[in-house]
Backbone bond lengths (Angstrom), bond angles and torsions (degrees), N, CA, C in turn:
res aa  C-N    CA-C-N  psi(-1)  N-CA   C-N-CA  omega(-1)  CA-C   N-CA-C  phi
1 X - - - 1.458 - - 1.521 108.34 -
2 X 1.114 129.50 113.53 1.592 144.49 175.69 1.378 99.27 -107.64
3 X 1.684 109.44 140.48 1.208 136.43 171.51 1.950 110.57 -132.42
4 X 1.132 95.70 133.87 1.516 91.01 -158.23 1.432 95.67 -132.56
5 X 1.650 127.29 -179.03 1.276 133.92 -170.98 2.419 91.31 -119.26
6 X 1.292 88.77 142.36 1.651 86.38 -161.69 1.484 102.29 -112.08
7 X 1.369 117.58 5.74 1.458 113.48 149.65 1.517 100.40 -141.89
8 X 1.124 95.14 152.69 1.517 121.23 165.26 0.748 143.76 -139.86
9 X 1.584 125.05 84.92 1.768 130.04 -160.21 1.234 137.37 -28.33
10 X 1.343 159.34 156.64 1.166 162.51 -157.20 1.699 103.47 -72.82
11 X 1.384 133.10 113.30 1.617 114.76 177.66 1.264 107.41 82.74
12 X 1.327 130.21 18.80 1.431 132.94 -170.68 1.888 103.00 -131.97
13 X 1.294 99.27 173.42 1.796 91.30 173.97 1.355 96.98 -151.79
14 X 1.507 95.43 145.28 1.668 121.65 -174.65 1.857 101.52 -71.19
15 X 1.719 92.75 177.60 1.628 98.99 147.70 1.717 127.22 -149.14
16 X 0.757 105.28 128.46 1.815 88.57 -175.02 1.661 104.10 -108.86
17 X 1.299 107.81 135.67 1.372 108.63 168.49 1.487 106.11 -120.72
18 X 1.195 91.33 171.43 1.760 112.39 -156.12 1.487 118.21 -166.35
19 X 1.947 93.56 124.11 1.582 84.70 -155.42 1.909 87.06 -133.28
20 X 1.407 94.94 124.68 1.546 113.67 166.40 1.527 122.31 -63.96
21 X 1.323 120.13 142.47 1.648 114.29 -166.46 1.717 84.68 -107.42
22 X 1.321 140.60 76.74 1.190 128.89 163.34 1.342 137.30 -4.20
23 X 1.530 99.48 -45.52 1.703 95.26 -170.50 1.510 99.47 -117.01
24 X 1.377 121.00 47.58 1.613 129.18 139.98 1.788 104.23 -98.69
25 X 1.149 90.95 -30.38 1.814 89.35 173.76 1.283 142.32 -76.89
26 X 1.501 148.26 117.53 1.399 135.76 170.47 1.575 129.10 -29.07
27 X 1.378 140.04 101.65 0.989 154.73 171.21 1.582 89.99 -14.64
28 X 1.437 113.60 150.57 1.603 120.63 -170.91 1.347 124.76 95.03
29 X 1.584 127.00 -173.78 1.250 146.93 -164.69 2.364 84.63 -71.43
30 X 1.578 91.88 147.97 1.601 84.40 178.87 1.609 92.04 -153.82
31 X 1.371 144.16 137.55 1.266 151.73 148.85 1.460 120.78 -103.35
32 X 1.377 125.08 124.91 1.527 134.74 -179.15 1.326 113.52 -118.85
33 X 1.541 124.07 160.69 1.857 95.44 177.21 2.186 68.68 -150.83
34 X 1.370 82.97 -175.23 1.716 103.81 -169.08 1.610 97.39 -168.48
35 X 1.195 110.30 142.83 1.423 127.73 -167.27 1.708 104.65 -108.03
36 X 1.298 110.29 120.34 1.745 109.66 173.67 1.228 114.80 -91.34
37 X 1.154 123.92 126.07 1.843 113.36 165.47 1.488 114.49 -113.93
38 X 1.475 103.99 137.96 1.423 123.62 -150.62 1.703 114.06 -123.35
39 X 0.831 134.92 177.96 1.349 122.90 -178.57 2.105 109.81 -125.26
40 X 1.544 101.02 0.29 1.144 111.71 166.42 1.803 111.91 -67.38
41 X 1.182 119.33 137.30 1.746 125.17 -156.63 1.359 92.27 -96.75
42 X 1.122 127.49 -35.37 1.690 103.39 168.93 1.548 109.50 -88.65
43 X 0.725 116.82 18.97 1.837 109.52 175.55 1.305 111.30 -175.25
44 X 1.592 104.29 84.48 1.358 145.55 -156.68 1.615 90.60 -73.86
45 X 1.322 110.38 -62.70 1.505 131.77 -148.55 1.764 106.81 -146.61
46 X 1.524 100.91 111.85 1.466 105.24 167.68 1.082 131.98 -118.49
47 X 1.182 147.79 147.25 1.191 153.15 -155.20 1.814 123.01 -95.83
48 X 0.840 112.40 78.21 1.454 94.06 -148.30 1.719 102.28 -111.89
49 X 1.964 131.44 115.70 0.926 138.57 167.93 1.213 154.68 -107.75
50 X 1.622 131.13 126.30 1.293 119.59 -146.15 2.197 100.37 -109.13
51 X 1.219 120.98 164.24 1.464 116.08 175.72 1.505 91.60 -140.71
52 X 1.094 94.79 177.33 1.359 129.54 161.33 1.641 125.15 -178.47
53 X 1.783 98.23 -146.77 1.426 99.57 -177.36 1.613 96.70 -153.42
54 X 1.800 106.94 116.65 1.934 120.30 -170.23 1.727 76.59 -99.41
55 X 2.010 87.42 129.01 1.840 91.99 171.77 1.428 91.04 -97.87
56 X 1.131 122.50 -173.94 1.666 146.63 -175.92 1.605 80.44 -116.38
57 X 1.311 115.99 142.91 1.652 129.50 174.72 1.621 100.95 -116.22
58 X 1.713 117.20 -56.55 1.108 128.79 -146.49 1.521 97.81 -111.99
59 X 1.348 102.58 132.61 1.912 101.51 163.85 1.518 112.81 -123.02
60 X 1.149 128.69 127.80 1.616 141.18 177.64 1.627 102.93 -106.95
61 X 1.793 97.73 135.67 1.133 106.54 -170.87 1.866 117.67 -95.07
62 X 1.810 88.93 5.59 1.590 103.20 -169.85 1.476 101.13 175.60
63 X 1.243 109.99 -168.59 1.884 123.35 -174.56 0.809 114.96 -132.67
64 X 1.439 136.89 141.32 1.449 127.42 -153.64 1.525 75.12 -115.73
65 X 1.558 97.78 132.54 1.670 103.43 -172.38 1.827 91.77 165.16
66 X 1.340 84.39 104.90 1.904 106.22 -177.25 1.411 115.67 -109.26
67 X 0.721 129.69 176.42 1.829 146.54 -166.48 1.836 130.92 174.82
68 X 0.600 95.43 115.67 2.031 110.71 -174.23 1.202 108.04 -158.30
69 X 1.531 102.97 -172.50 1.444 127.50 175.87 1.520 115.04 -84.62
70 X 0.446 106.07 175.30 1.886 107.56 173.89 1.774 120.98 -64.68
71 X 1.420 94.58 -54.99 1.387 94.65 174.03 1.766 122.75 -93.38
72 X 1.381 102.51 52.26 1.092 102.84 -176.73 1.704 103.93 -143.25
73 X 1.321 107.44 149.82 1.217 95.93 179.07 1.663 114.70 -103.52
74 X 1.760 89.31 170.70 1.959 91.28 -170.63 1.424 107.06 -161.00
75 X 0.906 96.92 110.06 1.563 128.70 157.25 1.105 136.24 -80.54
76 X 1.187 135.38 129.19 2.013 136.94 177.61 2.005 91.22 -126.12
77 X 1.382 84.02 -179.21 1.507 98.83 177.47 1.314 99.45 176.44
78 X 1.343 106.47 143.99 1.886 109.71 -175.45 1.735 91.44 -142.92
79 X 1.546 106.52 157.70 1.183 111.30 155.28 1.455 136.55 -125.88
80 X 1.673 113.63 139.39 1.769 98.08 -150.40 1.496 70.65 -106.95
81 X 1.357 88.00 139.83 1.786 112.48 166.81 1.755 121.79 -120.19
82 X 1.842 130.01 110.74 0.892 116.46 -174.46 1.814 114.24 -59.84
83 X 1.495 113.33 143.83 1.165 111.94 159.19 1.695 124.59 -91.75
84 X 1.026 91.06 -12.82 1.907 99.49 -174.25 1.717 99.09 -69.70
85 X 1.584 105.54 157.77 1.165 108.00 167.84 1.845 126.87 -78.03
86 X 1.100 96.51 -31.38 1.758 89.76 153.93 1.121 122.24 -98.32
87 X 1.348 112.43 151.35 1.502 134.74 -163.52 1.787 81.16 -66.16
88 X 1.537 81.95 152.53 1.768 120.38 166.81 1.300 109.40 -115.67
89 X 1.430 125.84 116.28 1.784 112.68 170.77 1.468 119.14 -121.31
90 X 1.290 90.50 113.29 1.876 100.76 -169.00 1.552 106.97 -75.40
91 X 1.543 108.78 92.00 1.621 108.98 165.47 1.417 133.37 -53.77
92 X 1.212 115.62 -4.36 1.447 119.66 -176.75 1.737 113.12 159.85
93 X 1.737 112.86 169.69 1.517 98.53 -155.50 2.317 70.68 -138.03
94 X 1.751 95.90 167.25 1.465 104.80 164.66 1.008 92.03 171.87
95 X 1.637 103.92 141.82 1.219 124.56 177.21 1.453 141.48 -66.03
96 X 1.067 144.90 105.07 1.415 146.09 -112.15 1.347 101.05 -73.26
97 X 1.408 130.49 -164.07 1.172 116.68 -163.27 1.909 102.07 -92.89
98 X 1.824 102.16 -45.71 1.406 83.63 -174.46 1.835 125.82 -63.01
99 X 1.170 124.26 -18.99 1.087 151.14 147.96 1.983 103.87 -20.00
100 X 0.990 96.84 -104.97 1.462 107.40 166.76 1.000 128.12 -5.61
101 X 1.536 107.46 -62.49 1.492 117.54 -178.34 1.495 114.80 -75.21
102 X 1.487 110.57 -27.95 1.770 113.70 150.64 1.272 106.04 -36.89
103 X 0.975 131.52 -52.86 1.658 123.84 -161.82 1.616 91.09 93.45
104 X 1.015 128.98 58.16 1.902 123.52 -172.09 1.804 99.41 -92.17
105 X 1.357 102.17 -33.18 1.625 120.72 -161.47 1.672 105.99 -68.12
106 X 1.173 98.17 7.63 2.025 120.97 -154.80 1.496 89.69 -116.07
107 X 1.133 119.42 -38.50 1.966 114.55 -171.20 1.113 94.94 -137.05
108 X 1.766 141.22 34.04 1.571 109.02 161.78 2.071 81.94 -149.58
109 X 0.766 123.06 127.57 1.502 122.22 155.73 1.423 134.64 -104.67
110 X 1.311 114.17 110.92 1.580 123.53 171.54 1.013 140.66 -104.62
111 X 1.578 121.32 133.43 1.524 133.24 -159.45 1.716 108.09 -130.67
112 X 1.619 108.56 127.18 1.081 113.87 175.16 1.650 124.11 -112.48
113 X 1.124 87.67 130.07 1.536 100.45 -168.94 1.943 126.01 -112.92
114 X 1.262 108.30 133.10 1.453 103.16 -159.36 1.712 95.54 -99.05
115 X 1.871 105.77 127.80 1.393 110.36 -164.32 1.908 94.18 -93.38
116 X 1.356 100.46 -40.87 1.411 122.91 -166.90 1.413 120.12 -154.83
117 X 1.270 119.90 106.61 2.086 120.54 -140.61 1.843 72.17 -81.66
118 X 1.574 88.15 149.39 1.687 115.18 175.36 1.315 106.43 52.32
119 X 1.429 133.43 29.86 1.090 130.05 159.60 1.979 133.97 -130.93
120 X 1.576 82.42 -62.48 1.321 113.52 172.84 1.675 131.58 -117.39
121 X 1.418 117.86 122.12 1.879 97.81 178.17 1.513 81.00 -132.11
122 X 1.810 94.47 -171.87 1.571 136.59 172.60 1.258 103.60 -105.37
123 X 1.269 124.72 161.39 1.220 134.44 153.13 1.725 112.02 -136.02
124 X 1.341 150.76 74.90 1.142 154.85 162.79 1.608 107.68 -29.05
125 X 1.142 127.87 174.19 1.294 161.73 -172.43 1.247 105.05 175.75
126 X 1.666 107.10 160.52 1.389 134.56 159.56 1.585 110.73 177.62
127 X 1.699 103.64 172.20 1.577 105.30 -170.04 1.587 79.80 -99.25
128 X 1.683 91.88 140.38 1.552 122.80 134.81 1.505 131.70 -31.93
129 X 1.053 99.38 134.46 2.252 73.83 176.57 1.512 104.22 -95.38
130 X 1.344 108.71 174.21 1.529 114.25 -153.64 1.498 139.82 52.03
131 X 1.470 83.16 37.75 1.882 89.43 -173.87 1.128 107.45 -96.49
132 X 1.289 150.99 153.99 1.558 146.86 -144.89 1.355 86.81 -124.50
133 X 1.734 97.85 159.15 1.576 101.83 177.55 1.837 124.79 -66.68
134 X 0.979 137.72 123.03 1.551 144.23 -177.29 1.362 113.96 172.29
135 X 1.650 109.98 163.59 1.123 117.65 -178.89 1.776 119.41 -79.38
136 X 1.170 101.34 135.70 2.139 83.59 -175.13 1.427 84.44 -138.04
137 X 1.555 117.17 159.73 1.253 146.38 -160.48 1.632 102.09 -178.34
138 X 1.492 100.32 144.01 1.328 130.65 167.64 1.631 120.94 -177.66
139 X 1.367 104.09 -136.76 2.148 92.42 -145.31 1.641 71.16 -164.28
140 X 1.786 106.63 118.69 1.441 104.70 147.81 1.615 106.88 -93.05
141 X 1.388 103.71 157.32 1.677 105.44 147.26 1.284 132.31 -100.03
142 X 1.280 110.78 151.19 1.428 109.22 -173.99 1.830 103.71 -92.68
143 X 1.489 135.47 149.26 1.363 90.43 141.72 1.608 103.32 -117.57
144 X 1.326 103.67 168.13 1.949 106.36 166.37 1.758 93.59 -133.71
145 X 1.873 76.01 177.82 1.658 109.41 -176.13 1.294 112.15 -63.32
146 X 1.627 120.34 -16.14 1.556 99.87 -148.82 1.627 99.15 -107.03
147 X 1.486 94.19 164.35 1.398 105.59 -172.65 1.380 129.99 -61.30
148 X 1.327 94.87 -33.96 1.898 96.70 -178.47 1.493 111.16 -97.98
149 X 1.411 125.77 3.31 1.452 132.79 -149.26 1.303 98.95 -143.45
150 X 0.926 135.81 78.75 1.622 130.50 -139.28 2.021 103.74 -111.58
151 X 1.644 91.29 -21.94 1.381 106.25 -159.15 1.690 99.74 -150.23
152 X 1.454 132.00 159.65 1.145 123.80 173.77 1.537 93.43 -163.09
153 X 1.475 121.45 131.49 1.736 124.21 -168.76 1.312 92.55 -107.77
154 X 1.462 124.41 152.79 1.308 153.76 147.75 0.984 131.54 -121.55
155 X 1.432 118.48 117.73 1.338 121.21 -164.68 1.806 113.52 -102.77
156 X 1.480 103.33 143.94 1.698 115.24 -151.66 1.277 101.06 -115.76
157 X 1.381 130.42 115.90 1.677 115.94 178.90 1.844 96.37 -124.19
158 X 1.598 96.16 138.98 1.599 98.60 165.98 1.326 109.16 -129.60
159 X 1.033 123.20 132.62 2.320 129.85 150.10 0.989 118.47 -86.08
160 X 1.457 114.31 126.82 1.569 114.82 175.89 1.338 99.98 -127.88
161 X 1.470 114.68 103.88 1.514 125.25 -168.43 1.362 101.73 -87.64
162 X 1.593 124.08 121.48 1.138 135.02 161.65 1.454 129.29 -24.89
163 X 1.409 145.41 73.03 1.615 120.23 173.24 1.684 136.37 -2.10
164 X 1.378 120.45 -30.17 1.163 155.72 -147.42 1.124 131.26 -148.42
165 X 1.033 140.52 92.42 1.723 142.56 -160.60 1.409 106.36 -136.10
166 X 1.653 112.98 108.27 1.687 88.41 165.07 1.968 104.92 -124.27
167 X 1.485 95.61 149.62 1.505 104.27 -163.58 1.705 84.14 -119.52
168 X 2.173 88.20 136.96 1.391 113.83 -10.06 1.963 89.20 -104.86
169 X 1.473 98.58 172.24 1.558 112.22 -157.25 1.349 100.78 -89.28
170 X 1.517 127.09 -20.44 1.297 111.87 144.26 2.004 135.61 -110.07
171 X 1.101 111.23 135.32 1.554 97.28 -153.89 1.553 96.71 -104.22
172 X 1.151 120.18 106.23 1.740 130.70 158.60 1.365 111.52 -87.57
173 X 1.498 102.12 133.17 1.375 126.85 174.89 1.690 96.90 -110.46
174 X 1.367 124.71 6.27 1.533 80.18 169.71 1.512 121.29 84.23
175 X 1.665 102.08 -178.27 1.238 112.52 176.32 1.983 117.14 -77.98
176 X 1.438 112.66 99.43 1.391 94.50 -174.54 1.727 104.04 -100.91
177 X 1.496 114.51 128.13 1.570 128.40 -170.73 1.686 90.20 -102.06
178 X 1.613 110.82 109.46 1.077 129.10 146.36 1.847 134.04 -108.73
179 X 1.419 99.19 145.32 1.749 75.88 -164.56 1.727 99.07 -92.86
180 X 1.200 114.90 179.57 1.149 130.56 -150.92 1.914 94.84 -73.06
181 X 1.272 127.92 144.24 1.212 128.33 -175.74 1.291 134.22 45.92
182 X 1.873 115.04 3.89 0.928 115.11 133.93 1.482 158.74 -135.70
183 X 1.399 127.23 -170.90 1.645 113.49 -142.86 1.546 82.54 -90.20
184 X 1.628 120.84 161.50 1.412 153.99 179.37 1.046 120.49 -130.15
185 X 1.192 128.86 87.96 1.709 97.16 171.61 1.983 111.64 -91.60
186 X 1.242 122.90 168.00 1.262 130.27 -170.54 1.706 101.15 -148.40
187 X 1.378 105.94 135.34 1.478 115.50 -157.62 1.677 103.73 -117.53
188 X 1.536 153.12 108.07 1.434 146.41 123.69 1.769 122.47 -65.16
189 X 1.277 99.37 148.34 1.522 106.81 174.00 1.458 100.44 -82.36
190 X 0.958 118.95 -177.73 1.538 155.53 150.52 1.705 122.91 -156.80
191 X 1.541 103.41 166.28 1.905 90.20 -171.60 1.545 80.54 -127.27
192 X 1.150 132.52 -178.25 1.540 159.11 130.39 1.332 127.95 -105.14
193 X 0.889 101.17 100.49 1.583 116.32 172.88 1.910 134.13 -87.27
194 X 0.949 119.28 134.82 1.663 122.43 -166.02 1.898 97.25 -120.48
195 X 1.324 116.92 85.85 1.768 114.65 -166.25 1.952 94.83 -67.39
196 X 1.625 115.06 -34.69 1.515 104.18 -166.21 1.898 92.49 -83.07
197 X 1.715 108.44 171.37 1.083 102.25 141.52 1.298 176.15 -7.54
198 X 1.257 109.85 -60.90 1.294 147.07 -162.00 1.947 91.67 -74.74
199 X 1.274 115.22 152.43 1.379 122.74 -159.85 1.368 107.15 -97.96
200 X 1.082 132.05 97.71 1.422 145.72 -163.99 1.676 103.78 -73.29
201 X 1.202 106.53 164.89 1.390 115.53 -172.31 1.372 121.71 169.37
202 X 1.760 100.88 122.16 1.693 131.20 -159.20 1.635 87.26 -76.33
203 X 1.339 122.36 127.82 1.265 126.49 172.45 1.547 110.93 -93.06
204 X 1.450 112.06 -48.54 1.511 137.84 -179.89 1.397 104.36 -167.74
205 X 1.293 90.74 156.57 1.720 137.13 175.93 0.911 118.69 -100.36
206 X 2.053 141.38 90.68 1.630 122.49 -172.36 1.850 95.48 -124.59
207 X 1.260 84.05 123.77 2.009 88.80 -176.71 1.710 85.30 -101.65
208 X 1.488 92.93 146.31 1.671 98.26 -172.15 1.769 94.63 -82.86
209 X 1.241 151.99 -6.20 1.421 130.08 142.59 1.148 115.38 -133.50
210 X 1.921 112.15 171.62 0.935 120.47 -174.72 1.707 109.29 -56.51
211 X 0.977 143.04 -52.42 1.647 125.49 -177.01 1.317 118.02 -49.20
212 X 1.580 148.91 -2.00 0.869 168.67 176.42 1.758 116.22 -102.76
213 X 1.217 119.78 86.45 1.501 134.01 173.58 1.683 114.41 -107.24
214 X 0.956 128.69 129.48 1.721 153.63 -165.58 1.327 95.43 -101.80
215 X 1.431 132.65 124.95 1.657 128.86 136.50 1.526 112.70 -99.05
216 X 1.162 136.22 124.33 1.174 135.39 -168.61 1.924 93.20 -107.81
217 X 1.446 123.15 145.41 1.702 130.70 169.10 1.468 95.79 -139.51
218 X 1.056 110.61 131.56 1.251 130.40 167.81 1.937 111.42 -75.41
219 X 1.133 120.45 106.11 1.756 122.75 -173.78 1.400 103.68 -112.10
220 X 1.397 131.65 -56.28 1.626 95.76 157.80 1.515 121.44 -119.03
221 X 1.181 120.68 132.43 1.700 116.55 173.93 1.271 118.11 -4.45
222 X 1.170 122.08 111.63 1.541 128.72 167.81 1.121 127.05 56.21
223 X 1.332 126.33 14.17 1.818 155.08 -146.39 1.108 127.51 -120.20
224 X 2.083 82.84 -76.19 1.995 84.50 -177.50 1.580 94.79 -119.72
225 X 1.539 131.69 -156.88 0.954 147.47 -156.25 1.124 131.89 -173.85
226 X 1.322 151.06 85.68 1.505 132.26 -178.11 1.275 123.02 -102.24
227 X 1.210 116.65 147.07 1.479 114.45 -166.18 1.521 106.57 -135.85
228 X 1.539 130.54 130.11 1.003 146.54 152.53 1.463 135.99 -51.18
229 X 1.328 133.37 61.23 1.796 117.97 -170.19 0.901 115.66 -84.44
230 X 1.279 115.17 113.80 1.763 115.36 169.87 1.482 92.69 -114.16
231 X 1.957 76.75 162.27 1.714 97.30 -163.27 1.958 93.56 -127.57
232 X 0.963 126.91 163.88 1.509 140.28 -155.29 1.517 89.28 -136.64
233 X 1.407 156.96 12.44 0.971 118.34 -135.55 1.956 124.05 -87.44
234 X 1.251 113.20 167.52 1.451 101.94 -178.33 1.411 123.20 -80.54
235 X 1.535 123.34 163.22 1.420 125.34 -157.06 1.425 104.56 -74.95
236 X 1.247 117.89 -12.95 1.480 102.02 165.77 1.599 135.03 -73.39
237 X 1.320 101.39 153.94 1.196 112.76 -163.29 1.330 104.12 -82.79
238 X 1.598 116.84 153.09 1.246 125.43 163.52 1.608 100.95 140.04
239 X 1.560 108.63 -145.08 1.453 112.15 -161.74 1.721 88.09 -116.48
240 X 1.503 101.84 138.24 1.426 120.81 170.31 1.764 123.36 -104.68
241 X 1.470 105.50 134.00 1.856 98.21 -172.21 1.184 94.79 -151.92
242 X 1.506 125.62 128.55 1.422 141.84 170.58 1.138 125.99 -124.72
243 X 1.400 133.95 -145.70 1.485 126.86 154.37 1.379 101.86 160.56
244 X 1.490 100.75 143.71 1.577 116.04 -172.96 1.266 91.90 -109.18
245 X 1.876 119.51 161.38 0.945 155.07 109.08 1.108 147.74 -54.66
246 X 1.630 136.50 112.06 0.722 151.55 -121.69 1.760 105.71 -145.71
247 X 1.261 114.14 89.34 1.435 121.89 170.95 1.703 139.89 -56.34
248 X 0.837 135.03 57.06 1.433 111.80 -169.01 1.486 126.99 -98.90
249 X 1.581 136.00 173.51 1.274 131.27 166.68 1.399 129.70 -56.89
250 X 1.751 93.06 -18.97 1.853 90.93 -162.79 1.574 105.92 -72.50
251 X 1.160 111.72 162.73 1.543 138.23 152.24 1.462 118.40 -16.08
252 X 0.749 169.67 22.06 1.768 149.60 -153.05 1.708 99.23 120.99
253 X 1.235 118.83 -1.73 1.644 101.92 -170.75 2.005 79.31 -139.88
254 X 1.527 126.00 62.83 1.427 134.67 -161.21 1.702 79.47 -90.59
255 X 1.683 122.40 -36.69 1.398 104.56 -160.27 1.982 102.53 -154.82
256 X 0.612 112.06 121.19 1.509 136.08 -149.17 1.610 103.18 -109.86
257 X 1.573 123.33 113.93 1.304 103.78 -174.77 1.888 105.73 -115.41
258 X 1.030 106.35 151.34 1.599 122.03 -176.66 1.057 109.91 -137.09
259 X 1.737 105.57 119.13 1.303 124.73 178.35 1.160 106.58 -87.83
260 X 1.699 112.98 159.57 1.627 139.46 -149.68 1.338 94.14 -130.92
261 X 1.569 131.47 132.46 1.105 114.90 152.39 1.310 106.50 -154.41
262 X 1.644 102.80 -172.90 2.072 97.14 170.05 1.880 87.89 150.49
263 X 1.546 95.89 -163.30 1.445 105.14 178.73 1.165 125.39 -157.18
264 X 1.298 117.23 158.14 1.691 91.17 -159.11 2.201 99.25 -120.74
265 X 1.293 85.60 139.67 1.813 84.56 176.68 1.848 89.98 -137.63
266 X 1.652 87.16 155.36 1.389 102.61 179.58 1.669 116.28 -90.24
267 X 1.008 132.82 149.34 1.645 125.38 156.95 0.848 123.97 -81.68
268 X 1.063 98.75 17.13 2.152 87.81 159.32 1.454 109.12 -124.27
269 X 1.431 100.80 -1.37 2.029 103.97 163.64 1.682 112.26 -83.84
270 X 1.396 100.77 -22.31 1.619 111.03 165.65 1.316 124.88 -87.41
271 X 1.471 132.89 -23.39 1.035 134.91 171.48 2.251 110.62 -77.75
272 X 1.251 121.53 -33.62 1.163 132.50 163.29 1.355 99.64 -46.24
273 X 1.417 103.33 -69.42 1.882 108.96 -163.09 1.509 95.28 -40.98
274 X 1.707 111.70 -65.04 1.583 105.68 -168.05 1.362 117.61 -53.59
275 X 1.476 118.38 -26.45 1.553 106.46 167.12 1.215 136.40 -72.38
276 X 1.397 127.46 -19.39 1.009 154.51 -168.07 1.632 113.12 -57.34
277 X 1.221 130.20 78.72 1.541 143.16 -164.31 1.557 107.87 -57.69
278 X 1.402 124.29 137.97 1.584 138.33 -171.99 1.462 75.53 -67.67
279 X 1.776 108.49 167.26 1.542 121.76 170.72 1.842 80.06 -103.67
């Protein structure tokens, strides 16, 4: 990023400064150049290039970045090791601001630990219990003593894959065209899925009304699941919303809810429209 002065008087001299973002760059020797354009006629366009040398400060022995099921626990741990010849001493760590306001500090806990002061630490992770299945991510901060390094972020990722997945968890039908006084039915799939081991099993099927009927088939042993939703719906017009229930054996996923939706238009409010002559 260069910031420069955009006139410069006759017999006078400019300045441009120019500031390197270090840690977009590869550790080592680095050369950049940037082109000026000027309104002087012999020197339209100059070339002008800066170098140096980006050190590496920090070494990580891994990524704190976990994944399981819900009822399982998970832990990471990495170790940051200074590379500089004077010690770095990290007085304390907190989670950045957008972080925070996630509520992250609620499903991931971190502990810092000193391996070797001004040289070497830990950084622990693990899940919280009662953390629901989803993806979460955030950024601790570090801070230290030193002058130019004031702060250093680490970023924390966890998955907590559901036991239980059924696709997809909400089921739209859309536009359903029924004609006036009489019945329709309209059919979507859904699957059920079991991601651990353990032998899954549909106890019951409760659709909160009668226009709403479930066929459940079993496709692989204790695994997968397919399910049939048909919808009945009535000739009135407007917007339709239901939802089944969904029973199973497992642990924490005893009842599973699936939303119903769609809308209902008549054919003979569509057949008008198409008649309906331009003026």
């Amino acid at each position: 990023m260069a910031d420069h002065d955009k006139v410069i008087p006759s017999g006078s001299e400019g300045k441009i400064s120019v500031k390197i973002n270090g840690h977009k760059i590869h550790p080592g020797r680095f050369k950049k150049s940037w082109t000026v354009s000027t309104n002087d006629p012999d020197n339209k366009r100059l070339v002008l290039y800066v170098g140096g040398s980006v050190k590496k400060v920090f070494e990580f022995s891994g990524q704190l970045s976990m994944s399981g099921f819900r009822d399982e626990e998970m832990e990471e741990e990495m170790i940051l090791t200074n590379l500089l010849d004077e010690p770095i001493n990290i007085k304390g760590w907190s989670w950045d601001e957008k972080s925070a306001k996630r509520g992250i500090e609620e499903k991931i806990g971190i502990k810092l630990d000193v391996v070797e002061q001004g040289r070497k630490y830990k950084i622990s992770a693990w899940k919280r219990s009662g953390v629901k299945p989803e993806h979460y991510r955030g950024e601790i901060v570090l801070e230290t003593d030193h002058p130019e390094i004031k702060e250093k972020k680490i970023g924390v990722r966890m998955t907590v894959t559901p036991d239980v997945e059924v696709h997809p968890n909400k089921v739209y039908f859309g536009e359903m065209i029924v004609k006036e006084g009489v019945s329709k039915s309209f059919d979507r799939q859904i699957r059920i899925i079991a991601s651990r081991s353990d032998t899954l099993k549909i106890l019951k099927v409760v659709p909160d009304s009668d226009e709403i009927t479930v066929k459940i088939q079993e496709v692989q042993a204790g695994k997968v699941y397919k399910g049939t939703v048909s919808v009945r719906p009535p000739s009135k017009v407007g917007t339709y919303q239901g939802s089944i229930k969904i029973y199973t054996n497992y642990p924490g996923y005893e009842e599973l809810i699936v939303v119903v939706a769609g809308a209902i238009r008549q054919s003979s409010q569509a057949t008008k429209f198409k008649d309906k002559k331009r003026p």
